[in-house]
Structures are given as C-alpha cells and as structure tokens.
N, C-alpha and C positions, 0 to 999 in steps of 0.2 A: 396306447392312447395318444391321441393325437388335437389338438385345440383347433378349431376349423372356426367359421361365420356362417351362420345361418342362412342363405341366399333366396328364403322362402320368405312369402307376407305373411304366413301363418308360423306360432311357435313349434316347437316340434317336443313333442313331449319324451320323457325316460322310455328308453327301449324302441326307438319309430329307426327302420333302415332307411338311409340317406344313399344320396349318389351325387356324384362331382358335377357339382355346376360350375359348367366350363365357361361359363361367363365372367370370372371372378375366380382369382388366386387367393387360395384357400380357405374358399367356398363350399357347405354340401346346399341340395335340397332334396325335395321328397319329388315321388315321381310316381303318376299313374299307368304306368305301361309294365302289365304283365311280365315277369321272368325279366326282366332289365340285368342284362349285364354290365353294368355302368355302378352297382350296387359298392359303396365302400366303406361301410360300417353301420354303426350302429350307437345312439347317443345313447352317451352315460347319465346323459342328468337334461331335467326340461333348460331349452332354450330359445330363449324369446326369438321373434323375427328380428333380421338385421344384428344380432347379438352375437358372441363368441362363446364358445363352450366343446366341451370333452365329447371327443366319439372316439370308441375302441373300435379298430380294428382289427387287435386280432386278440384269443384270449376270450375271456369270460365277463358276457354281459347279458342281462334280464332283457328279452324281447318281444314288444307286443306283439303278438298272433291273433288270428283267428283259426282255432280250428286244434288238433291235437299237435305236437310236438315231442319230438323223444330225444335228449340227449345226443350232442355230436352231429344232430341234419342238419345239412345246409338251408341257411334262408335266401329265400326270393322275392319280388317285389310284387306288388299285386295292384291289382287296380281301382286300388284305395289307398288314396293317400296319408302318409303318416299310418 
C-alpha cells in the first residue's frame, strides 16, 4: 500500500483502478481509455478530490467491476471512469 493524492476533480470511491498522473508527484487519477496500461493500483478506501489516501498495489483489495470476475484476473481499465 502505497499513500498517493488524488489528481482528479472527482472523489474516487473504495475499489476504482487509478493510473499515474504524470502531472504531479505522487499523484493517481481515473482514466477513460480502454485497456490503459498506465493502470497502478487500486484505492483502499474513498478519497476525496485533491485529498491523500491508501492505494494497494499489490496484494488483496475489493474492486469495482462491471461484469463477472474470478479470483487472480487481471484488472484493466475501461471507458468508464472510476
């Protein structure tokens, strides 16, 4: 787990996959572009815009999805954000 800053105007709720925003050291945000490999974790806990808080990256965290999921898949990002 890892303490990053939010770099989004929107908060990002428990379990939304983030990606580095390179605008800002150590910074994530949420990103609409399919399959993004820029993806580097996933928040532990809701955090506000502009705010600081927990994202795991590696290890065991609850992740919102749409759709089925099975233990041990890889997540990707989708073109929805948060």
């Amino acid at each position: 787990m890892i303490e990053l800053k939010n770099g989004d105007a929107a908060q990002a709720l428990t379990g939304s996959v983030v990606i580095a925003d390179l605008s800002q050291d150590t910074a994530f945000k949420s990103t609409t572009v399919p399959e993004n490999l820029g993806a580097i974790g996933v928040t532990a806990e809701d955090i506000s815009a502009g705010a600081t808080g927990n994202v795991t990256i590696a290890g065991l965290n609850t992740v919102l999805v749409a759709g089925n999921v099975s233990r041990g898949e890889w997540i990707i990002t989708s073109s929805t954000a948060w």
